[in-house]
Structures are given as C-alpha cells and as structure tokens.
C-alpha positions in Angstrom: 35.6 252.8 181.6 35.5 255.1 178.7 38.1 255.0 176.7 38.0 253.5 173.0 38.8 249.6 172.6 39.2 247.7 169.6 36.2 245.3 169.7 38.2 242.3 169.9 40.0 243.6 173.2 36.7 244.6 174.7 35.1 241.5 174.3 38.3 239.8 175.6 38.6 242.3 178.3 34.6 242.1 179.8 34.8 238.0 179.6 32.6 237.5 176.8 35.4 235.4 174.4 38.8 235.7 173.5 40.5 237.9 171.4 41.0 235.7 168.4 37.1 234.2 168.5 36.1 237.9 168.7 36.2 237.8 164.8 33.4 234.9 164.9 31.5 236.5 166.5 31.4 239.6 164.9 30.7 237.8 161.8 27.5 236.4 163.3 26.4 239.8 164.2 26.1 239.3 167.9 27.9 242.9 168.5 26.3 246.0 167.8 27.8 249.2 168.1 25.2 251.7 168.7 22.3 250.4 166.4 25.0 249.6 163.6 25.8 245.6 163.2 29.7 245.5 163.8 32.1 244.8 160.8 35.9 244.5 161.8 37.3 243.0 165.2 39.8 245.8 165.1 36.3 249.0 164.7 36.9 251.3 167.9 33.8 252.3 170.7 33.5 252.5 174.2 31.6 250.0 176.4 28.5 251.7 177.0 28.0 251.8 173.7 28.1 248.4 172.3 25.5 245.2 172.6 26.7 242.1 172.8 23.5 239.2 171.9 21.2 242.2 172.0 22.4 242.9 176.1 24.3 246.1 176.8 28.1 245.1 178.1 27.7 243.7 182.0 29.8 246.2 184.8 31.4 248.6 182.1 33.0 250.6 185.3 34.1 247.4 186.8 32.7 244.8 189.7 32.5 245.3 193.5 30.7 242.8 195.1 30.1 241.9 198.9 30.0 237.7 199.2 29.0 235.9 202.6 31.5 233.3 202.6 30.1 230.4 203.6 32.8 227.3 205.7 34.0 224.8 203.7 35.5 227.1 200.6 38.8 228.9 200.0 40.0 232.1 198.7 42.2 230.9 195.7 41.4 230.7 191.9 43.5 227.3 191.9 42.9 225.2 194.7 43.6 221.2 195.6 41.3 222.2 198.9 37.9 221.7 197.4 35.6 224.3 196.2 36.6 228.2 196.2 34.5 231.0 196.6 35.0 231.9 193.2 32.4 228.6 192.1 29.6 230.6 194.4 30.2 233.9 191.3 29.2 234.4 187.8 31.6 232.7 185.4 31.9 235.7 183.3 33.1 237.6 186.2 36.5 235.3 186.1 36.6 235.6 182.5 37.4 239.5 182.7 41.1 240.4 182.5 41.5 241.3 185.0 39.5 238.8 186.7 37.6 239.1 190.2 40.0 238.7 193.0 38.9 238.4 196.9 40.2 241.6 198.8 42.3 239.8 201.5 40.9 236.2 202.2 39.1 234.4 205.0 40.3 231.0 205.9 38.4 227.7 204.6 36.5 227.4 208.1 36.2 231.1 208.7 32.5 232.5 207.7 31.2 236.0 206.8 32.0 239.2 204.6 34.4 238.9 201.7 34.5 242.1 199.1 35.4 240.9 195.6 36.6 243.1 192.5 38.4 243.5 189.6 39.7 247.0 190.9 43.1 246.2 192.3 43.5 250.3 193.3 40.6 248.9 195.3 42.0 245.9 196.6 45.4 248.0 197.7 42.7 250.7 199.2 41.2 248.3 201.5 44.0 246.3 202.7 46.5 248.4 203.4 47.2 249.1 207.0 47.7 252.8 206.4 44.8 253.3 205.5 43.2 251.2 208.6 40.0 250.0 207.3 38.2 248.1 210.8 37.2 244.4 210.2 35.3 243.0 213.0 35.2 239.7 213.6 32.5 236.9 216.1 34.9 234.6 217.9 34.4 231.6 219.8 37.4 229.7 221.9 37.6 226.7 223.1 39.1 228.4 226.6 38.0 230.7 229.2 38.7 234.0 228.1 41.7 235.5 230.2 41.1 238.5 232.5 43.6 240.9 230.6 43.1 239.6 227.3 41.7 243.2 226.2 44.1 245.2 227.6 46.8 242.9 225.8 44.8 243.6 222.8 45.0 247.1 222.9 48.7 247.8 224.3 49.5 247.4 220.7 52.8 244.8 222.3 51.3 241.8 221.4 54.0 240.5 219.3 53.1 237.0 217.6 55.0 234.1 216.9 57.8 234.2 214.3 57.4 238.0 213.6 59.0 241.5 215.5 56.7 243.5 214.4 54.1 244.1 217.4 50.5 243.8 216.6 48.7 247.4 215.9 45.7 248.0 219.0 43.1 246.1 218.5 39.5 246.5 220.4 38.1 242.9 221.8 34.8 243.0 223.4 33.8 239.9 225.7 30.6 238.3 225.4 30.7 235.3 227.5 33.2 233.0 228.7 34.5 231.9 225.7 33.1 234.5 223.2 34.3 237.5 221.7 34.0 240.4 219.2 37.3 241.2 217.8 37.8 244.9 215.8 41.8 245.1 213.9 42.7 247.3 211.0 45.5 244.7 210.2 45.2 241.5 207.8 48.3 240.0 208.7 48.0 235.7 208.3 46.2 233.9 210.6 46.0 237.2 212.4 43.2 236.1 215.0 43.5 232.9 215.5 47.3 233.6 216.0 46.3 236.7 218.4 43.8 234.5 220.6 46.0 231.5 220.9 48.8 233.7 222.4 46.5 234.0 225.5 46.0 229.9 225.7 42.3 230.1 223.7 42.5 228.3 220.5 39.7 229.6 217.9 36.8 227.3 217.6 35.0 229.3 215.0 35.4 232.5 213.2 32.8 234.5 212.0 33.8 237.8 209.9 30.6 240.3 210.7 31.5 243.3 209.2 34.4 244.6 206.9 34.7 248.2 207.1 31.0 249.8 206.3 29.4 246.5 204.9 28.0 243.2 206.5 27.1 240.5 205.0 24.1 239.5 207.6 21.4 240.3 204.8 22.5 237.5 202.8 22.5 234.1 203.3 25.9 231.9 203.1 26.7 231.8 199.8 24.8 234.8 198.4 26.4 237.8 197.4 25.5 241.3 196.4 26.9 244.4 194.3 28.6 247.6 195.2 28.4 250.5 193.8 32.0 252.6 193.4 30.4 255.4 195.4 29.4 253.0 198.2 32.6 251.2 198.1 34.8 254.6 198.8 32.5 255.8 201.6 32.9 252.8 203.0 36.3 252.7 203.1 36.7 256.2 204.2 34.2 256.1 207.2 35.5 252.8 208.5 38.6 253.7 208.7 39.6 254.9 212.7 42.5 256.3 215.1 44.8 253.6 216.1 
C-alpha cells in the first residue's frame, strides 16, 4: 500500500489504535514520519514511511499467512465453540480493518493448512471454483473403503445430499483399508465428509495436507508462517489443474 493516509486512518487501518486515540498518541510523539516527530492526526504519508514506537509500520502491503490448524479450534471471529484459530495469531493482526480472515475454513476436528489474510481479492482468488485451486486432504473412515469409490469420485455424478448440483471430479487415492488421500478443487460444506459418507464410510479424521502450493507439515499444530504476495500467486496459479 502506497497511497497517502491521514495518520489517524493509518494507525486505525494497520491495528495500532483507533481513529480518535490517534490524536494521543501523536501527542506523545510515538509516530514519526520520516525522521520528523508527527504534529496533526489529519498530516498525510504513506506507510513505509512512518514509525510508530520507533518500529517501521508491521505488513504495509498486507498479511498472508499459512496456519497449521490444530483440532479443537474453529474458523470464526465470534464463536460459542471454544477457542478459534484467530487466538493462535497476533492480536494486531485482528485489529487491522480489514482484519485477518481464514480463506475458506476447516471444521473444529479437522487438522492441517489454513491460509489467512486481509486480502479479500485473495480470499475470492483462492476459493473460487473457477479458478480450481487443488486442496488435498488425509482421510481416515471408520468403514472399508468401497471398491468403486474412486471411480465415483471422478465421474464428476456424485451428487450429495440436499443439493442438484453434481460434485466436480475429484482424485482419491487409497492407502489402506480405511485410509485415503482426497484431491477437490471445490469447497463446498462439509464437502468430504459428505462425499465419503455417500459410499457408507463415515470420516473418522480429517487431516488437510496441502492447499494448493503450500503445506503446513513444517510447522507444528498451532504454528504459523508468512507468505509473501509473490509466493501466494504462484501458488495459486500452479495448483490450479484440468477438471
């Protein structure tokens, strides 16, 4: 972000305080605009040039991050469920307007990688079925797999319960009885729990491994790591695939 911001709105806009207690702090001198001490909550400059308690502004150009989502937290800012997975990230990061949103959500119990931004171009980029970014997901049933179950996957008929829409094709690998590796370009609710207990195998756990370019094996539940913008596009781009 380059454009010019009135100080108040910048320090509102990156998280640091709201707009009205931008004046305090100004008058404290805890905002510097190049080496100058700033005067007036309404003064103009772009992030990159302005300190705030002697720091330079944190993610001027915005926030991609790649979280392994560990079971037991949801993907909501508001939640009665217990903790979200917005307690595992800076609290700055949900001060922003906007703030960090998840880009499409993993259930409580489900485990893996989650991207997280405050790009929503980003967030329409990469779950947007036209633009069929592959998710891959570890999957373990509490059934014998069916024979068929991958050529039912890929006929692209599978229509589930309470919709008309069929699913799109979707590749399923078996690795055992009861285990699978799941790859959609869809992110529809409940999508693979819903797909697998069509064929008689409810989901016993779930396990997102990759999400289009990026896994989030490196990290341990809970830990989380930035994206850069240039990373973030390639991946997108070369994970996407031929239905």
């Amino acid at each position: 972000m380059s454009a010019l911001l009135r100080l108040d709105a910048l320090l509102s806009r990156f998280g640091y305080c709201s707009r009205s207690e931008a004046r305090a702090w100004i008058k404290a001198g805890r905002v510097l605009v190049g080496a100058a001490v700033a005067k007036s909550p309404s003064d103009k400059a772009t992030p990159a040039n302005v300190l705030v308690d002697g720091e330079p502004v944190e993610h001027p150009h915005g926030i991609l991050a790649l979280l392994h989502k560990p079971a037991g937290c949801v993907c909501s800012h508001d939640s009665d469920e217990g903790p979200t997975i917005y307690d595992l990230l800076p609290p700055r990061w949900l001060a922003r307007n906007p703030a960090v949103t998840s880009i499409g959500r993993l259930d409580k119990d489900v485990t893996g990688a989650l991207l997280v931004t405050d790009d929503g171009e980003l967030v329409h980029r990469w779950t947007s079925p036209k633009h069929k970014v592959a998710k891959i997901y570890e999957v373990t049933v509490a059934e014998d797999l069916p024979a068929d179950i991958a050529e039912v996957f890929a006929s692209g008929t599978l229509t589930l319960e309470g919709e008309d829409k069929p699913c799109l094709p979707a590749r399923v690998e078996i690795l055992g009885a009861r285990q699978a590796r799941l790859e959609i370009i869809e992110g529809r609710y409940h999508q693979v729990k819903r797909m697998f207990a069509s064929q008689g195998c409810p989901v016993v756990r779930l396990h997102r491994s990759r999400f289009g370019d990026f896994t989030a094996d490196d990290l341990a539940p809970g830990e989380w790591r930035l994206i850069s913008p240039q990373a973030a596009g390639a991946g997108a781009t070369s994970a996407c695939r031929e239905s």
